[in-house]
NUNUDO-169804 format. One record per atom (N, C-alpha, C, O, CB): chain; residue number from 0; y, x, z. Coordinates in steps of 0.1 Angstrom, whole numbers. Each point is the difference from the previous one (the first is absolute). Glycine has a CB too. Layout:
! residues N
<atom chaine="A" num="NUM" Y="Y" X="X" Z="Z"/>
...
***
This chain:
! residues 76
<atom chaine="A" num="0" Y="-217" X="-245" Z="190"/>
<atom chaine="A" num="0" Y="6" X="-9" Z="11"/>
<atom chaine="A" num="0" Y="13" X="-6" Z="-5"/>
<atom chaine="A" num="0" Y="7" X="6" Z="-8"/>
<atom chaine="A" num="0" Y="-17" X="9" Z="25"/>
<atom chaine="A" num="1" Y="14" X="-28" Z="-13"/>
<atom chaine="A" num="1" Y="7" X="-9" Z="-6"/>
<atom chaine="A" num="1" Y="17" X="7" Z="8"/>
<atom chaine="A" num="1" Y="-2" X="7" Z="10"/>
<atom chaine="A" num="1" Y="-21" X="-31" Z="-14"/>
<atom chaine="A" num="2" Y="33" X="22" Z="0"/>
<atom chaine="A" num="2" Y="13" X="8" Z="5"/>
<atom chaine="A" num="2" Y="0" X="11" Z="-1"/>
<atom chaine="A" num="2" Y="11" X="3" Z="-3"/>
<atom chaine="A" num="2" Y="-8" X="-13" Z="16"/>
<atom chaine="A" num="3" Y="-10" X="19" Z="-13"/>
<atom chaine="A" num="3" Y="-1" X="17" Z="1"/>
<atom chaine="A" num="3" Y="8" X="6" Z="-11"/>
<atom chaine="A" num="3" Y="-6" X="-2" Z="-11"/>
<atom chaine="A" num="3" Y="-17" X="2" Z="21"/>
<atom chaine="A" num="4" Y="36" X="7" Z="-9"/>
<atom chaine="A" num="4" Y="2" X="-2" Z="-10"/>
<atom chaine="A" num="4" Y="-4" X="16" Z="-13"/>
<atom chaine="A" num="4" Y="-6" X="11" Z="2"/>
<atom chaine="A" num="4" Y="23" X="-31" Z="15"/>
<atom chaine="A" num="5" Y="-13" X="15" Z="-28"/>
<atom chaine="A" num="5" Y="-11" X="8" Z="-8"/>
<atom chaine="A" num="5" Y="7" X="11" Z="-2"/>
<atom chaine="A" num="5" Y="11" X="-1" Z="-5"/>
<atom chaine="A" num="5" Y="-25" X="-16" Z="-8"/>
<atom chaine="A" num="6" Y="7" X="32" Z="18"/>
<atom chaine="A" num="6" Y="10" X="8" Z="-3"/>
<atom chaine="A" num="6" Y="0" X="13" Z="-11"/>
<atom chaine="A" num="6" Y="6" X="10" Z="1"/>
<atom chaine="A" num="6" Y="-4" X="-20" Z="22"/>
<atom chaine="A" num="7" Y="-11" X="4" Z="-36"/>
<atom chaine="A" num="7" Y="0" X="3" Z="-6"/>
<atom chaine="A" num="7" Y="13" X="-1" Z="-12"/>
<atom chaine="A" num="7" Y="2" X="7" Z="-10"/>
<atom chaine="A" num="7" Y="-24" X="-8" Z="24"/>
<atom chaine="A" num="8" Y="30" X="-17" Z="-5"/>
<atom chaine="A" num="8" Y="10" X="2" Z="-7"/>
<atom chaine="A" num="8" Y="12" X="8" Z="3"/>
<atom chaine="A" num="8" Y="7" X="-9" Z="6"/>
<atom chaine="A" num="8" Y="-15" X="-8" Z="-12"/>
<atom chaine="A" num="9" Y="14" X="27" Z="7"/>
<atom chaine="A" num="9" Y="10" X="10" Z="4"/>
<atom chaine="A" num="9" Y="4" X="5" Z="-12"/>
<atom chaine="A" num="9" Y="-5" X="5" Z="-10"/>
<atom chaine="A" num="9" Y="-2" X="0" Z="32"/>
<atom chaine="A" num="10" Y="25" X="-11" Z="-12"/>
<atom chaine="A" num="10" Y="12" X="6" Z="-15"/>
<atom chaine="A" num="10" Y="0" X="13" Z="8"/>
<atom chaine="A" num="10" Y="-1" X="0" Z="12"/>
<atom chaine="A" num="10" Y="22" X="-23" Z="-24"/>
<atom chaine="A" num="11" Y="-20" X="36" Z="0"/>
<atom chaine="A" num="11" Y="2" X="13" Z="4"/>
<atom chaine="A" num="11" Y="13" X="-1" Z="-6"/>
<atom chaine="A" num="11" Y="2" X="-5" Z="-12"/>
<atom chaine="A" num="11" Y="-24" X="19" Z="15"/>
<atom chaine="A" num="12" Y="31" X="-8" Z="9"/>
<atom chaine="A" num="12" Y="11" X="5" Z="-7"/>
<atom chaine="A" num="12" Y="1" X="10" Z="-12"/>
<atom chaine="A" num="12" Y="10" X="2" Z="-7"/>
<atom chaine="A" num="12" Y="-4" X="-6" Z="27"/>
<atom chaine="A" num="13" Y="-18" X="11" Z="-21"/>
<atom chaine="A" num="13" Y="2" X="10" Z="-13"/>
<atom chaine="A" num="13" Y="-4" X="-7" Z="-11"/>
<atom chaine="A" num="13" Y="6" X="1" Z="-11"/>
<atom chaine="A" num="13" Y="-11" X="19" Z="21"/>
<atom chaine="A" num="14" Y="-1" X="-26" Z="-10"/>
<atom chaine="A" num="14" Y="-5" X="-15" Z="-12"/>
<atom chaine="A" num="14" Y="12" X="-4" Z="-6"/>
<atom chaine="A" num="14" Y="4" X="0" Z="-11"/>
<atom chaine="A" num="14" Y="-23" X="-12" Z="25"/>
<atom chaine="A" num="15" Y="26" X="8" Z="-3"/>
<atom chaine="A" num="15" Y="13" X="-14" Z="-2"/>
<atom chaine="A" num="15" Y="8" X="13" Z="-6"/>
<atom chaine="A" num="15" Y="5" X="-2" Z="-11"/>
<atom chaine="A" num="15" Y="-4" X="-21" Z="35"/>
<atom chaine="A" num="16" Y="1" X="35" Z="-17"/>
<atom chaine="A" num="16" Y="15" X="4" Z="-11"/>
<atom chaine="A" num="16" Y="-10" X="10" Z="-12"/>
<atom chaine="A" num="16" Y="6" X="8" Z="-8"/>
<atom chaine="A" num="16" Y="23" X="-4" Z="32"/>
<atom chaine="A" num="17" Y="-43" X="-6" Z="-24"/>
<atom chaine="A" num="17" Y="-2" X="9" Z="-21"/>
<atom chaine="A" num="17" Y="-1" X="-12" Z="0"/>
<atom chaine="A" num="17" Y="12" X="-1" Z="-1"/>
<atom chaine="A" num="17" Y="-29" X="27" Z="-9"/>
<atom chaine="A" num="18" Y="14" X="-40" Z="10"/>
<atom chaine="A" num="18" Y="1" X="-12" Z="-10"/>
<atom chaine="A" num="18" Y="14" X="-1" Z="-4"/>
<atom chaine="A" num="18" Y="4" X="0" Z="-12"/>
<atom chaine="A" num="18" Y="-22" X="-13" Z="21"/>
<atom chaine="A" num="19" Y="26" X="12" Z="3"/>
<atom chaine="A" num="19" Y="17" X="0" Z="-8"/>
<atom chaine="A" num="19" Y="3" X="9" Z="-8"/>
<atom chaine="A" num="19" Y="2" X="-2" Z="-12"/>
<atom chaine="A" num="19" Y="7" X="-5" Z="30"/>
<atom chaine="A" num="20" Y="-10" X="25" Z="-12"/>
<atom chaine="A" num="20" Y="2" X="6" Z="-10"/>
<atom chaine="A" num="20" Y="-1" X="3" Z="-15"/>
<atom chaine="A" num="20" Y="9" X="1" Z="-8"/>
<atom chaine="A" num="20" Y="-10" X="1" Z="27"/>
<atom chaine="A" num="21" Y="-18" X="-3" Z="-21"/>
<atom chaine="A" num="21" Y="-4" X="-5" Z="-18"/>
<atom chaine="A" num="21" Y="8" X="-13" Z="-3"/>
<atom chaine="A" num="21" Y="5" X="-2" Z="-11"/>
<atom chaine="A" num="21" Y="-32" X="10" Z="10"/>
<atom chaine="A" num="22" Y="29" X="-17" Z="12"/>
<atom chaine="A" num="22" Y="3" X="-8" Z="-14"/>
<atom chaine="A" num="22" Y="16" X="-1" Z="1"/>
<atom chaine="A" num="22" Y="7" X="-8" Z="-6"/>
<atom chaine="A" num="22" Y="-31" X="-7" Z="1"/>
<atom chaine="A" num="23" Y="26" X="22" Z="14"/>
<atom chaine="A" num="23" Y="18" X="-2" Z="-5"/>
<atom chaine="A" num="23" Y="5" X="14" Z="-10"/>
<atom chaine="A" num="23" Y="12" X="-1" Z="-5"/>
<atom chaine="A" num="23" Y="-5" X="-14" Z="32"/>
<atom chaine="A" num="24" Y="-12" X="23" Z="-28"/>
<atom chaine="A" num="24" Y="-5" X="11" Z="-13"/>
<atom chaine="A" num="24" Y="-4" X="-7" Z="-10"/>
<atom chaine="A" num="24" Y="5" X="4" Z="-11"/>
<atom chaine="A" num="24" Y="-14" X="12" Z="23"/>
<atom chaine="A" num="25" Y="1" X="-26" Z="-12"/>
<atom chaine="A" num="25" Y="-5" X="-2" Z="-13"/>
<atom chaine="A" num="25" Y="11" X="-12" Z="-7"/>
<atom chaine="A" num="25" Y="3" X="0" Z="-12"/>
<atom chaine="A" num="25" Y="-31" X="6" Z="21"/>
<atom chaine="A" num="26" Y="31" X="-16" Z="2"/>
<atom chaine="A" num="26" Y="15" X="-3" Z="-3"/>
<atom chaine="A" num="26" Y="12" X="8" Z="-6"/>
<atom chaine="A" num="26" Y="1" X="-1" Z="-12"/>
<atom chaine="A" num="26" Y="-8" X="-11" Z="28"/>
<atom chaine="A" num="27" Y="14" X="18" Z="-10"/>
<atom chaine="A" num="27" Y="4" X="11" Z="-5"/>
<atom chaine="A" num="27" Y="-1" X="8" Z="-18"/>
<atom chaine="A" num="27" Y="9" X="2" Z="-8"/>
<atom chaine="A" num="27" Y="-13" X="-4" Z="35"/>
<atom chaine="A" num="28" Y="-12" X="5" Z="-29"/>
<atom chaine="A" num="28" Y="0" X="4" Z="-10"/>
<atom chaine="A" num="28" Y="-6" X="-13" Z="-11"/>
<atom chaine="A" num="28" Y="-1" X="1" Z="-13"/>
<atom chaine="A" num="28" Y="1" X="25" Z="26"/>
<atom chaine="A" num="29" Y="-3" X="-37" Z="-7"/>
<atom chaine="A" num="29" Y="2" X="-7" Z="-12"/>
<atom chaine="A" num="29" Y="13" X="-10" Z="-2"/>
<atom chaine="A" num="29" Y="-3" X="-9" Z="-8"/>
<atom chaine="A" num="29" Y="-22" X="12" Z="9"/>
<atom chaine="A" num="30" Y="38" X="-2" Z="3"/>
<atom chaine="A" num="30" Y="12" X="-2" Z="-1"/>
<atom chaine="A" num="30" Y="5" X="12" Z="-8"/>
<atom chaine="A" num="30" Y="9" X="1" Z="-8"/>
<atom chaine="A" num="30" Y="-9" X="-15" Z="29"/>
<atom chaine="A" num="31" Y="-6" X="22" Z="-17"/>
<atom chaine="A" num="31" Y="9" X="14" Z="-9"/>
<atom chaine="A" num="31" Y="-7" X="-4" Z="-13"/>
<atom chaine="A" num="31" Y="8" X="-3" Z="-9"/>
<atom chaine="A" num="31" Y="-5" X="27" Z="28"/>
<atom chaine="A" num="32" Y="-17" X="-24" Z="-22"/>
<atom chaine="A" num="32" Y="-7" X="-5" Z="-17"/>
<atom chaine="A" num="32" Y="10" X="-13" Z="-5"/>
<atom chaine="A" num="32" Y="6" X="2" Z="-11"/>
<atom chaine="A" num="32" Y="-37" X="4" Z="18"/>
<atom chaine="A" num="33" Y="31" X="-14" Z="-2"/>
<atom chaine="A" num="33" Y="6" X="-12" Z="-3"/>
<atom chaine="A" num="33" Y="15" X="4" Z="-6"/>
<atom chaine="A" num="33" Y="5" X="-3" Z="-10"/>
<atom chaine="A" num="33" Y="-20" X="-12" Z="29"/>
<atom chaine="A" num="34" Y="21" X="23" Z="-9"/>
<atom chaine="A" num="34" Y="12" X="8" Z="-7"/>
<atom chaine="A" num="34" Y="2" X="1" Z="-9"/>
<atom chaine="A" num="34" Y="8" X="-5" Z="-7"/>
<atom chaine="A" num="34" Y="-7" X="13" Z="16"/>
<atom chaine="A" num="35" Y="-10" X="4" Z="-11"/>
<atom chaine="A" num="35" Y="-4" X="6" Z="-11"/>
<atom chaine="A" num="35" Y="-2" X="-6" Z="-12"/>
<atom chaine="A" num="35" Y="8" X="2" Z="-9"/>
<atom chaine="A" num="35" Y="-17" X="9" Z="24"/>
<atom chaine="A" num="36" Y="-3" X="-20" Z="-16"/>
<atom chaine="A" num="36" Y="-2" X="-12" Z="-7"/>
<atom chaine="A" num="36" Y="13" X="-6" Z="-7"/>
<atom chaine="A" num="36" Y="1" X="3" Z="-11"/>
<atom chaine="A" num="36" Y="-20" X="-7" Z="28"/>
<atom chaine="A" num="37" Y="29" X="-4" Z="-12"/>
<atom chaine="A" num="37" Y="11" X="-7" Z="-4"/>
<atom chaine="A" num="37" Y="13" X="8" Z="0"/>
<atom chaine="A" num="37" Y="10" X="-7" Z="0"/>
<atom chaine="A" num="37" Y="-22" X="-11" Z="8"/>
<atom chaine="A" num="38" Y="15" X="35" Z="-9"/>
<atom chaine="A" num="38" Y="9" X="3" Z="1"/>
<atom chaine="A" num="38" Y="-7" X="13" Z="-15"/>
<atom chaine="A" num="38" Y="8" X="5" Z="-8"/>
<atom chaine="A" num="38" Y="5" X="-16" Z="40"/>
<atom chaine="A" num="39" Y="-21" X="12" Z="-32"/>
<atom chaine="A" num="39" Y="-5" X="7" Z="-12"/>
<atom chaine="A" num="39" Y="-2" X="0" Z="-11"/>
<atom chaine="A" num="39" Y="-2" X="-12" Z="-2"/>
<atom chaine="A" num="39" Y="-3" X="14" Z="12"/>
<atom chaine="A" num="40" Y="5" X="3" Z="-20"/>
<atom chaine="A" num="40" Y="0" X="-10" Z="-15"/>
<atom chaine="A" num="40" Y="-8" X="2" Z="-1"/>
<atom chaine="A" num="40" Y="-6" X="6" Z="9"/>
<atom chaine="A" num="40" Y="19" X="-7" Z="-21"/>
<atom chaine="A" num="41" Y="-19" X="-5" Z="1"/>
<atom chaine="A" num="41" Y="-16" X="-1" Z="-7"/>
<atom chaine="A" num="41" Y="-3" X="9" Z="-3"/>
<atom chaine="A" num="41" Y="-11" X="6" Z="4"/>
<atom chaine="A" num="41" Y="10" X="-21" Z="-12"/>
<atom chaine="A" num="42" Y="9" X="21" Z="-2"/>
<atom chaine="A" num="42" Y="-4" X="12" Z="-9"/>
<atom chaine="A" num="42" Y="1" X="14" Z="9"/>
<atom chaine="A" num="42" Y="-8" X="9" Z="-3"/>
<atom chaine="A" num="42" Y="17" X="-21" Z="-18"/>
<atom chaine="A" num="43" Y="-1" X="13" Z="32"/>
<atom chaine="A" num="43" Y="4" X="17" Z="11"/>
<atom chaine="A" num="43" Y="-13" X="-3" Z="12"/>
<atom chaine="A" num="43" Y="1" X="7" Z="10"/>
<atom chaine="A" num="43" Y="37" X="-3" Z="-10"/>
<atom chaine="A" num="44" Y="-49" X="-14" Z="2"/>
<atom chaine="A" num="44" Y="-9" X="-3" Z="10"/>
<atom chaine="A" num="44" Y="-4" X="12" Z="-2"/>
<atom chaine="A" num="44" Y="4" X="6" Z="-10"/>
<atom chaine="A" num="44" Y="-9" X="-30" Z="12"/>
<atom chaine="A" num="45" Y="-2" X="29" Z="7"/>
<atom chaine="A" num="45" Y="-13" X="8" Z="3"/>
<atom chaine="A" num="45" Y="-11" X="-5" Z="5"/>
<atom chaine="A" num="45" Y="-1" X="-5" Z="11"/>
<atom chaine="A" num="45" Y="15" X="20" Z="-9"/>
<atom chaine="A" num="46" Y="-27" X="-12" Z="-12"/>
<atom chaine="A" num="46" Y="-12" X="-12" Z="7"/>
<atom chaine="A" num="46" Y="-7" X="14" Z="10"/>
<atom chaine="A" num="46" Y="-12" X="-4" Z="2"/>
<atom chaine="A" num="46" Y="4" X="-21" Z="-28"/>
<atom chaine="A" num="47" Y="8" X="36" Z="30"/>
<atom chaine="A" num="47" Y="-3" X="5" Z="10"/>
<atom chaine="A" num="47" Y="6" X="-1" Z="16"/>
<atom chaine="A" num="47" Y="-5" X="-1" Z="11"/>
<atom chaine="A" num="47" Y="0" X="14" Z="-31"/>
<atom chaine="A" num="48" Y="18" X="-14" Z="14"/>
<atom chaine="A" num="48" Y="8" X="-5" Z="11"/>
<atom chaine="A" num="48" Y="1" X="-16" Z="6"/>
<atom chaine="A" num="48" Y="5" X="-2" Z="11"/>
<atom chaine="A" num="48" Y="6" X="21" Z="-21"/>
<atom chaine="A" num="49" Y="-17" X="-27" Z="2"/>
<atom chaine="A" num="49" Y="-2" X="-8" Z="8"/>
<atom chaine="A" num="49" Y="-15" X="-7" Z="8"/>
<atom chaine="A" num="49" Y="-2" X="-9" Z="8"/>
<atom chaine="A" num="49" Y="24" X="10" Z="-23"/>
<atom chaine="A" num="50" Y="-32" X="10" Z="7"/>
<atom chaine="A" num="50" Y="-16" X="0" Z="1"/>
<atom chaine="A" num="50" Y="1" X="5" Z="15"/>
<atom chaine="A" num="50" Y="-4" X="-5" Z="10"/>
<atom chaine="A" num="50" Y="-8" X="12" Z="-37"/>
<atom chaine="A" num="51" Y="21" X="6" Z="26"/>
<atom chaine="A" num="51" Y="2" X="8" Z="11"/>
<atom chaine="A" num="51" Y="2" X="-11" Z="17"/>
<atom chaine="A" num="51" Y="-7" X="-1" Z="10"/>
<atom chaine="A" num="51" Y="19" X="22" Z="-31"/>
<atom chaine="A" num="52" Y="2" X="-27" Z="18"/>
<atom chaine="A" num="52" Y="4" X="-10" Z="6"/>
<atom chaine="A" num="52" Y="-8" X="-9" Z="6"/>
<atom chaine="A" num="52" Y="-4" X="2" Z="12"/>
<atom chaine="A" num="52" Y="19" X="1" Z="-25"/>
<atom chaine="A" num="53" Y="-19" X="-12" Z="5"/>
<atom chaine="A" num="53" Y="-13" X="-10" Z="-4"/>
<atom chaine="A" num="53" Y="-11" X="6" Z="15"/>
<atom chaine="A" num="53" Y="-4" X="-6" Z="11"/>
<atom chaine="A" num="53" Y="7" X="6" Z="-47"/>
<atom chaine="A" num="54" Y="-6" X="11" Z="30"/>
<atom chaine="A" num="54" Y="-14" X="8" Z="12"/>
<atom chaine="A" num="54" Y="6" X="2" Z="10"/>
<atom chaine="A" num="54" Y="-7" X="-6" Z="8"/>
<atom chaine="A" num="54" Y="-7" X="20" Z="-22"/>
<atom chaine="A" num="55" Y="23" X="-9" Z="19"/>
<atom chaine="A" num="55" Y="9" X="3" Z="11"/>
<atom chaine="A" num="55" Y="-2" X="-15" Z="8"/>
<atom chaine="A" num="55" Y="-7" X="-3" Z="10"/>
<atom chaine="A" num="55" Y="26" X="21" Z="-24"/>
<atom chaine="A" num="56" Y="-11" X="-26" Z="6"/>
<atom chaine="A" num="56" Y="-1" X="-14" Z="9"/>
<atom chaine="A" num="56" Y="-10" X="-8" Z="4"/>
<atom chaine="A" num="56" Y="0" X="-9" Z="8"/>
<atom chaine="A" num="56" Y="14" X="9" Z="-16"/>
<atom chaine="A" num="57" Y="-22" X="5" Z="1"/>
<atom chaine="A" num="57" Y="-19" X="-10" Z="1"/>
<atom chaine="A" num="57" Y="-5" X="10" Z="12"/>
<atom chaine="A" num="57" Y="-6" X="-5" Z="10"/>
<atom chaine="A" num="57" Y="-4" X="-3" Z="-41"/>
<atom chaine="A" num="58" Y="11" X="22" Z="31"/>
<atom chaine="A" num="58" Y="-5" X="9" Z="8"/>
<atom chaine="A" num="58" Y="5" X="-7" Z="13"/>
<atom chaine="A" num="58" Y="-6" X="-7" Z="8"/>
<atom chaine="A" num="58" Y="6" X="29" Z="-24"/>
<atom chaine="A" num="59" Y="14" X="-18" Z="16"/>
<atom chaine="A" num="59" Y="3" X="-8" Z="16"/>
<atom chaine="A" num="59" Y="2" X="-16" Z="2"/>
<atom chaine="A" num="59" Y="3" X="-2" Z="12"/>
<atom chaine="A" num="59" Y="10" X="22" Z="-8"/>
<atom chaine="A" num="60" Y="-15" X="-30" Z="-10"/>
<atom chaine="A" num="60" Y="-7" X="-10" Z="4"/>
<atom chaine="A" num="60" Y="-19" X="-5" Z="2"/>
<atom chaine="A" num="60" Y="-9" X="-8" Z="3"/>
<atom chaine="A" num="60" Y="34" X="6" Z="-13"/>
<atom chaine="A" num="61" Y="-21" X="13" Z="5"/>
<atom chaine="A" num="61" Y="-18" X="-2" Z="1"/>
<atom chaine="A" num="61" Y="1" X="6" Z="19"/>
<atom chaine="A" num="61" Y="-5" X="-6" Z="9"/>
<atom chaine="A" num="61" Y="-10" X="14" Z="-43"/>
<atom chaine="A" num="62" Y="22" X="3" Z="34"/>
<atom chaine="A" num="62" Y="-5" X="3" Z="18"/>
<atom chaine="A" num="62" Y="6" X="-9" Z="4"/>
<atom chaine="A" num="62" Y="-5" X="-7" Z="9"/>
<atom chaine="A" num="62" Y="4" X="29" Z="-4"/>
<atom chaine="A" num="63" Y="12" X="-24" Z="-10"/>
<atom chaine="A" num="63" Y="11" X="-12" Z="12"/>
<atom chaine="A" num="63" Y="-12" X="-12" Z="3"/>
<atom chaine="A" num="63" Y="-3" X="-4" Z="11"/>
<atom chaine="A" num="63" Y="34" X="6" Z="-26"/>
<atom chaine="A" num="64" Y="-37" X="-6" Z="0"/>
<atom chaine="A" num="64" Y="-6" X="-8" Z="8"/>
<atom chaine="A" num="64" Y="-15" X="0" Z="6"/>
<atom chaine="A" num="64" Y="-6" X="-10" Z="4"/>
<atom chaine="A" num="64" Y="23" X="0" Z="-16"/>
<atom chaine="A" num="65" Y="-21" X="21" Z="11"/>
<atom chaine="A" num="65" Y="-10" X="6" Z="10"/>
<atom chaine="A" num="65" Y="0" X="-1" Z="14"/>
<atom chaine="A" num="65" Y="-8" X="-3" Z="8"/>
<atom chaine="A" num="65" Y="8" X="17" Z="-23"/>
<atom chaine="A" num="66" Y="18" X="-9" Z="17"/>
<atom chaine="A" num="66" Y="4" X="5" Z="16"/>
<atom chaine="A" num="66" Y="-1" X="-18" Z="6"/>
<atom chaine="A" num="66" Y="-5" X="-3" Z="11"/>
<atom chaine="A" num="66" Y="26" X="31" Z="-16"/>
<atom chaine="A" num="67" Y="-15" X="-38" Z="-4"/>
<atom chaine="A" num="67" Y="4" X="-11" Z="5"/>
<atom chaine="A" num="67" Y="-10" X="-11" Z="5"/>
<atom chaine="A" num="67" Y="4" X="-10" Z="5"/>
<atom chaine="A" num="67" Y="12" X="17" Z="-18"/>
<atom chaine="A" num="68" Y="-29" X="-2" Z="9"/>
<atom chaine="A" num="68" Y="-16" X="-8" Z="-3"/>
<atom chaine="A" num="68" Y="-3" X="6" Z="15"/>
<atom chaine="A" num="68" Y="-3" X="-7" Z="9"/>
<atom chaine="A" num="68" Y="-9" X="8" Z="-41"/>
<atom chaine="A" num="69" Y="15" X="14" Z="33"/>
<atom chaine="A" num="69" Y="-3" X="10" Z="12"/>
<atom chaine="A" num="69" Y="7" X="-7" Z="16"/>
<atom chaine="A" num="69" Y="-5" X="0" Z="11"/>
<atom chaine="A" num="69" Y="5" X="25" Z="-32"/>
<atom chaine="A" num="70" Y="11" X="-28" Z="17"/>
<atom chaine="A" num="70" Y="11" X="1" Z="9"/>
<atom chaine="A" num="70" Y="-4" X="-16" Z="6"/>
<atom chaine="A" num="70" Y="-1" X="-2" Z="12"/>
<atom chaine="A" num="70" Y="21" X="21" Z="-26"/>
<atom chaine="A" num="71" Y="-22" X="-28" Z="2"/>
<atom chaine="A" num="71" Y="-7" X="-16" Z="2"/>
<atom chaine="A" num="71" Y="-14" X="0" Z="10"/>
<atom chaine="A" num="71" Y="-3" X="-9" Z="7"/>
<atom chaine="A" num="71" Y="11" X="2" Z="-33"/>
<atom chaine="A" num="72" Y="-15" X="19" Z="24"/>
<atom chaine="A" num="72" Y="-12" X="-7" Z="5"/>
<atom chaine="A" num="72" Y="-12" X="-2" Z="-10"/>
<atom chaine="A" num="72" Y="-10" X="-8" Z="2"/>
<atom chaine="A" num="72" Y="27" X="-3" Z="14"/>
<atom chaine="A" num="73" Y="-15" X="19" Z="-29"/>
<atom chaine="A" num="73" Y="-5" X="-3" Z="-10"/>
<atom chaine="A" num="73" Y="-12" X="13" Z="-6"/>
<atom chaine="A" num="73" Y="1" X="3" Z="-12"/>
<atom chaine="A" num="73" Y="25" X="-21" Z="11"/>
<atom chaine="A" num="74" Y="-35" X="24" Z="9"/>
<atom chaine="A" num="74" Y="-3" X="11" Z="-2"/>
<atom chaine="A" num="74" Y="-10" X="7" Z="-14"/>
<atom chaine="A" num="74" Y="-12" X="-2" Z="0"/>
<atom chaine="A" num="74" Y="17" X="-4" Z="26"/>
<atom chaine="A" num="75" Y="0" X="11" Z="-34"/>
<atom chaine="A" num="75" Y="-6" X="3" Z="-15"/>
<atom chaine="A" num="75" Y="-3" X="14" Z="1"/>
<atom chaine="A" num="75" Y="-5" X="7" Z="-9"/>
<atom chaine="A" num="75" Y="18" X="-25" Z="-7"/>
***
């Protein structure tokens, strides 16, 4: 029916703050890598520590943007 409106699209409030939360976490820790990155020398790096990092941040943008697809109306 034409007007009706569709209510499959609904913002959940729990959507809207885990999409903020991953990705303002994942902000967070990829500002801290970038740190890291330009305040580190070449030679004292640690490549676990930044593999570590690295996964950390993909982990929570990958939900952040799960929650945000979720929160859109976007169902996967």
């Amino acid at each position: 029916p034409q007007g009706k409106f569709m209510s499959w699209l609904v913002l959940t409030p729990g959507s809207l703050f885990l999409s903020t939360f991953h990705n303002s976490i994942c902000e967070w820790v990829i500002g801290y890598m970038f740190a890291y990155e330009a305040t580190v020398s070449t030679r004292s790096r640690s490549l676990a520590k930044e593999l570590t990092t690295a996964a950390v941040a993909s982990v929570f943008l990958g939900f952040g943007s799960l929650f945000v697809l979720l929160a859109s109306g976007v169902f996967v």
